[in-house]
C-alpha positions as CSV (number, residue, x, y, z in Angstrom):
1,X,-4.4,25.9,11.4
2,X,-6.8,25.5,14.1
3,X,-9.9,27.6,14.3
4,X,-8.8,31.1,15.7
5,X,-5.5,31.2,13.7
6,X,-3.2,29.5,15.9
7,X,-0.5,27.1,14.0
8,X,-1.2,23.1,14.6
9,X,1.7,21.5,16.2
10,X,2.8,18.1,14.8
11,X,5.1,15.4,16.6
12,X,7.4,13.9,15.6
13,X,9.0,11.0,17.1
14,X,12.6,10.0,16.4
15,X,14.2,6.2,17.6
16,X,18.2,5.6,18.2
17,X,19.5,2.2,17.8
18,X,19.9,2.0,21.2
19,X,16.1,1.9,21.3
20,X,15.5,5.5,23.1
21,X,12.5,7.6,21.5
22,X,12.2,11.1,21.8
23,X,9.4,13.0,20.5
24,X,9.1,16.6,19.1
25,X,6.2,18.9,18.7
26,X,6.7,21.6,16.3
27,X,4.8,23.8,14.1
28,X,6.6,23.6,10.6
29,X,10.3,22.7,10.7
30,X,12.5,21.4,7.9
31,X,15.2,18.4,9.1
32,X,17.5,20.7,9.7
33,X,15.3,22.2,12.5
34,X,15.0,18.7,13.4
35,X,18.7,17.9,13.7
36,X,19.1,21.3,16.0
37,X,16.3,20.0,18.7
38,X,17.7,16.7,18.5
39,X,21.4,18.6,19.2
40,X,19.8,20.3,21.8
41,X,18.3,17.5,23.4
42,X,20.7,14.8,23.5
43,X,24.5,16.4,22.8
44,X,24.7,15.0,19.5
45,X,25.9,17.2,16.6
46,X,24.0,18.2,13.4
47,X,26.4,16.9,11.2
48,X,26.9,13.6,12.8
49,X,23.5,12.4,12.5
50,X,21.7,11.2,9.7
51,X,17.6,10.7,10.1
52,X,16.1,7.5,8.0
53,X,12.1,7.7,7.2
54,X,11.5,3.6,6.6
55,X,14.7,2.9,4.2
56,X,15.5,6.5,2.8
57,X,17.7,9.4,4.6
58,X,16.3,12.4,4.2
59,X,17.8,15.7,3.9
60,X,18.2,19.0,5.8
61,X,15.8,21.2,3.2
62,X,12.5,18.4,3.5
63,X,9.8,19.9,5.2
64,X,8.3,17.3,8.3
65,X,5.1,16.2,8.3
66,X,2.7,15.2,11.0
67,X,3.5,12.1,12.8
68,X,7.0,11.0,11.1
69,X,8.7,8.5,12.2
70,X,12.4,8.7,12.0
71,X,15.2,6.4,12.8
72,X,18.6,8.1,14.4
73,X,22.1,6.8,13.0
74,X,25.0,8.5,14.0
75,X,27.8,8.9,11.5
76,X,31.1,7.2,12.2
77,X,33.5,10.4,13.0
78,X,36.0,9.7,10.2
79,X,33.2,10.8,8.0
80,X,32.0,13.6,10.2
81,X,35.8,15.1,9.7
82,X,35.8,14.3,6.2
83,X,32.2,16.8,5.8
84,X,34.1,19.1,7.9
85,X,36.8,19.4,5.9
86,X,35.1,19.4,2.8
87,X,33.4,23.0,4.3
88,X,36.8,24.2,5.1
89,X,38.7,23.2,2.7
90,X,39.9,22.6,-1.1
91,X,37.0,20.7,-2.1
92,X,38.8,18.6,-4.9
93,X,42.0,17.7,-2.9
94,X,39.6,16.9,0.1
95,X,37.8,14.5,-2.3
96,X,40.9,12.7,-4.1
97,X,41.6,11.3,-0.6
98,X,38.2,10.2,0.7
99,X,37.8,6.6,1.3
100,X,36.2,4.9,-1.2
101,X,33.4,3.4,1.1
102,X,32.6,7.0,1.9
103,X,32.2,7.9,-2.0
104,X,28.4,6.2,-2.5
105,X,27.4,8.6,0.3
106,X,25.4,11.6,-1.2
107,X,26.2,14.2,1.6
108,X,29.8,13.5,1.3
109,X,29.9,13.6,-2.5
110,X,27.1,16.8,-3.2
């Protein structure tokens, strides 16, 4: 905190493939947070993006920190059904008939 009690804000700047930056200031936010501004900002749903910090993907519980920098990959929308499903549906019979290139991915598969 700065002296007097008010919260530091931190940025955050986050980079599409496409090569756009936007850049967030916040106080403390978790990804998921993140992924909501991001919605807000651009149109892009929570559950289609995925947010890479050098070569890992973090996930929606981490806690940001000051002056991340994140890279912006959309999922491909068969996947974004098959999350879907998975939170409205039988969650074994869902499974049994995801693609196997979808199986090595840990959102789809936690």
């Amino acid at each position: 905190e700065k002296p007097g009690g008010s919260p530091c804000a931190m940025e955050v700047q986050v980079t599409t493939l496409a090569g756009d930056c936007l850049t967030f200031r916040c106080k403390r936010w978790t990804l998921r947070d993140l992924k909501d501004a991001i919605k807000r900002a651009t149109g892009i749903r929570m559950r289609e993006q995925r947010l890479i910090s050098g070569a890992q993907e973090m996930h929606e519980d981490e806690l940001l920190t000051d002056g991340l920098q994140l890279t912006l990959i959309r999922r491909p929308l068969e996947q974004v059904r098959i999350l879907e499903d998975l939170e409205d549906r039988d969650a074994k019979r869902v499974l049994q008939k995801v693609p196997e290139q979808y199986r090595a991915d840990r959102e789809v598969m936690l």
